[in-house]
Each structure stands twice: as C-alpha cells, then as structure tokens.
N, C-alpha and C positions, 0 to 999 in steps of 0.2 A: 356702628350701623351694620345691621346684616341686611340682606338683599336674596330676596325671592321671586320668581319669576312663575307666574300662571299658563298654563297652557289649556288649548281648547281642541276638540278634536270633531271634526266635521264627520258625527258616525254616520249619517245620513247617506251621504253619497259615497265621495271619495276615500272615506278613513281618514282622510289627512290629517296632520298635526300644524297647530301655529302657537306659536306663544305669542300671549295677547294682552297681557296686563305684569307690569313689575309692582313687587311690595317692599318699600323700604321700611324699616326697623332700628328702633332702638330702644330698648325695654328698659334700658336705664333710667330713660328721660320721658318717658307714657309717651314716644311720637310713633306714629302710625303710619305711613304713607303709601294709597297703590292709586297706579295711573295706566292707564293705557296705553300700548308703546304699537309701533307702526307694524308688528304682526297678526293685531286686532285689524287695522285699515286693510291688508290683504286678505284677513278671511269673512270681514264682512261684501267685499269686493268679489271674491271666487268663488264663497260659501254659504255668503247669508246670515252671517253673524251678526246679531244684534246686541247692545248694548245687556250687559248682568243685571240682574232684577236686583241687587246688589249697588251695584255699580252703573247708574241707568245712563249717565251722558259717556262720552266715550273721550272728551275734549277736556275733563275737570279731572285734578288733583284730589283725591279724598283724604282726610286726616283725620284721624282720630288716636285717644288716649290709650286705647286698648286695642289688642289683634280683632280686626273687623271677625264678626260671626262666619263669614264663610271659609274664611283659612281656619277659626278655630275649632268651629265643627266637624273638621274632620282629622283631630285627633283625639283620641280616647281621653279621656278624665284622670285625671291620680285618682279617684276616690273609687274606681275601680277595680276590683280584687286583682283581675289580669294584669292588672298595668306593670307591674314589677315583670312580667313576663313578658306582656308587649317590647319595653325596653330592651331589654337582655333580646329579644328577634331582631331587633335594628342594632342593636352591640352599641347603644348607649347607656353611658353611667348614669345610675339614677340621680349622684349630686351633680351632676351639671346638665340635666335632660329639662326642655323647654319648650314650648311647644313650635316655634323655628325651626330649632334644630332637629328634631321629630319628623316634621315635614319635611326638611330636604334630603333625610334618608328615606321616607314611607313613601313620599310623592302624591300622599293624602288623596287618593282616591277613591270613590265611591260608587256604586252602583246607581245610584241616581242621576248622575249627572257624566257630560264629557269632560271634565276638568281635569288635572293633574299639574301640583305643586313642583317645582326643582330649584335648585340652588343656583347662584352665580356662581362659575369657578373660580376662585380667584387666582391671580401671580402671586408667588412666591420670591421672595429677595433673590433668590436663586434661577428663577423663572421656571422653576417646577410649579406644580401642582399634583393633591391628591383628589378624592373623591369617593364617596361610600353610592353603591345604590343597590337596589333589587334587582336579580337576571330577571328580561323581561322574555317572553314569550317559549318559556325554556318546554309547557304543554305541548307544543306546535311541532318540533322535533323528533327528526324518524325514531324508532326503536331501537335500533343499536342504540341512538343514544340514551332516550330513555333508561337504557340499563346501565351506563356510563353516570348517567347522574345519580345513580343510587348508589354509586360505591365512592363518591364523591367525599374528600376528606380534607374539616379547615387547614388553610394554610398551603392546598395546592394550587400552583402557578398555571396562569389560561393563559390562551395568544390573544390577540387580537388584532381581528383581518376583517381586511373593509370588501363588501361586499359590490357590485356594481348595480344587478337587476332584482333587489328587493321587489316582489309585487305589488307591494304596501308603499314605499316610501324609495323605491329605486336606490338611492342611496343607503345603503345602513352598514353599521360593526356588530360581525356576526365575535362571539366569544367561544375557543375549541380549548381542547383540552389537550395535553402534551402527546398524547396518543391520537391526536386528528378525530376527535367527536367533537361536531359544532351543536353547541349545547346550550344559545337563547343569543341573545341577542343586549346589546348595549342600552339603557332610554333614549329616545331619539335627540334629547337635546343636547347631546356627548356630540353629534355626528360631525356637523359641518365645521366645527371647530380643531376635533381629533383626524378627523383625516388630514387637515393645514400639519399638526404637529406629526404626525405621522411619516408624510410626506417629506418634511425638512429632517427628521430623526427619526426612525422608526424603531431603532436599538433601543430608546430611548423610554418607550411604553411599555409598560408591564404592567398584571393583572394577576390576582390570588381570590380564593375565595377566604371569606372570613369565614363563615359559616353557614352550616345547612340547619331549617329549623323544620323539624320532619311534621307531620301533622301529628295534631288539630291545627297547628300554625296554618294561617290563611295561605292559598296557592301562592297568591303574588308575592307574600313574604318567605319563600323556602329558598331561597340561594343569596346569600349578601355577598356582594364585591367588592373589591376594595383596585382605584384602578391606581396608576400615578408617569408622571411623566414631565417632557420640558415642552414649553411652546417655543415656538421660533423667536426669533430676537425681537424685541421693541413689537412682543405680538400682542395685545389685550383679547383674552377672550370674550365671547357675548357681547362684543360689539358692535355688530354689525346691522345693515337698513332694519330687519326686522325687529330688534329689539331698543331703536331708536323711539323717543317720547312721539304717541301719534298728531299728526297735524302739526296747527302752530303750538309754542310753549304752554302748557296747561296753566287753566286756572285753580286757586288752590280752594277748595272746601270742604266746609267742616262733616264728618259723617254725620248723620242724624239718625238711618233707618235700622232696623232689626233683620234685612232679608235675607236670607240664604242661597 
C-alpha cells in the first residue's frame, strides 16, 4: 500500500497551504482509495474550501480500480517522446517508474488548479527516513544567490535551517549551501514534522543535491534533493489533527465520475 496526501492552497487570499484529502494505493490489487482528512475541515472553515468536483462529498471514502483521473492527470503519459526524459528530471528508473511514485517526486502540479501531490514519509526499522523532492521557490532568492545556484554540482551537501518569520507560511526550512547561500526553500509539508526531528537531533539531518536539470527542463523541476534523517523516538510522522480522517469514520463509495 502506498500513501499519498493532496494538498490545497488558498491562492485567493492568504497563500496558505492545508493538506486536504489522502490517497491510499495498491496497484497490485486495482484498490484505490482517497478520503478527506481533517485539513480539508480547517480550510473549508478559514478558507472556503469546498468539496472537489472530483471528489464532491467531503464525509465518503471513494474507491475505485484505477488511479482516479485527477491524480492521473497530472503525470505525463509513456507514450510520450519526452517521457524518458521527464524520468531521468525526477532521477527515476524507467523499470520501476509509476505513476505514484512520479507524483511524490513531481508533486503533480499544474497551472490550473491549487493542488499539489506529496508522499507520506515513512519510518524506517532504524527510525530514519529518506526523501526525494524539487527546491521550491529557489526564483525568489537574492542574486548572490542566484549566481550560487548556477555553479551548483550533483552530489553537493546543503544545511538546513529553520526559519521563524517566513511571510508566507511564518514557519518554513530555508536550504543553504556550505558557503552560507540560502537557495529555496523545503515543500511545506517537510515542515512541522522536520523541525520535531531537528529539535531532538539536529546532527542528524542532512541534505545533497541530486541534480540540476538546466533548461528546457520546467522551473519547478531544476534542483532535485534528496534530504534524510532520524525522527525522535516512538515518533510517527504525518500524524497529526490535520491529517486525521475528516468528521466521523468515512463512508465507503464506489467512484463512478470522470472529473478532474
């Protein structure tokens, strides 16, 4: 079973971000599963979120045979010529690349909509944990650094430091480079999790880039990371109110619609 988690971003007012719906998976078995989880109940609450045209009640289980059309829509097709190329930007192997796994390196976002896909992170036997994603906001960054990220080479080691007054999100993990250029920033859903680990171990986080995919490669896709580390003892990450099932226990039903 893999485990994906939808986020929704309030671009209207606030900017903010909630993650609003999980997707359970198992491709082995055609089972399908997204539900609404109690980060949809706080941004319908503070933001106005309404139910996905998709996804219309906010209370039911949906289940279906195949990846519902709005996760799968937003990753590119095999059957196009780039796609070997696509891959190799997110540093997956084409025999084991799917459209899951796609998404929780790509984050499946699109200019149409405020959504954005990410992974569950999981524990490790060891209580580590890795993590692949895209630097986000690395455009936004003064010009020294700008010139810092163009001499930028796979395989070099970042910090990362937690910020206090992001304007955006107060909270964030800014990522520098060994020579002090903060140079983008973490996806926001690393944050309230990684500072707990941080705080208990901070030796213990470390950060490389994998690689740089210089253009035509899309903005969002020019920096891959690769972060890793321990969580504090007996810690589950993505556990918490927010990403709890919304309301009472869902009801479970079957997909029927086509909507995106």
């Amino acid at each position: 079973m893999k485990t994906l988690f939808l986020a929704w971003q309030d671009a209207a007012a606030s900017r903010q971000w909630f993650p609003i719906g999980r997707l359970d998976a198992d491709p082995t078995r055609d089972d399908y599963r997204f539900a609404y989880i109690r980060g949809a109940e706080l941004a319908h609450e503070k933001a106005g979120l309404e139910p996905l045209d998709a996804f219309p009640d906010f209370t039911e289980t949906y289940r279906a045979s195949e990846l519902f059309p709005l996760f799968k829509n937003r990753v590119l097709t095999p059957e196009r010529v780039d796609f070997p190329e696509y891959l190799r930007q997110l540093d997956i192997d084409p025999e084991h690349a799917d459209p899951l796994e796609i998404l929780a390196v790509s984050g499946g976002t699109r200019q149409t909509d405020s959504l954005e896909v990410f992974p569950k992170i999981h524990l490790n036997a060891d209580g580590g944990f890795h993590c692949k994603f895209l630097l986000h906001g690395w455009s936004h960054v003064n010009p020294a650094a700008q010139e810092r990220l163009q001499t930028l080479q796979a395989g070099e080691s970042l910090v990362v430091a937690i910020e206090l007054n992001n304007p955006v999100s107060g909270l964030a993990l800014q990522l520098e480079t060994s020579d002090y250029h903060m140079i983008g920033w973490t996806p926001r859903y690393l944050v309230n999790d990684l500072v707990k680990a941080i705080a208990a171990s901070p030796s213990d986080i470390s950060a490389r880039l994998v690689q740089v995919n210089p253009a035509p490669a899309p903005s969002k896709q020019r920096y891959l990371i690769c972060l890793q580390g321990h969580w504090p003892e007996n810690y589950e990450p993505m556990s918490g109110d927010e990403y709890q099932p919304f309301g009472a226990p869902n009801r479970v039903a079957p997909f029927l619609g086509d909507n995106r």
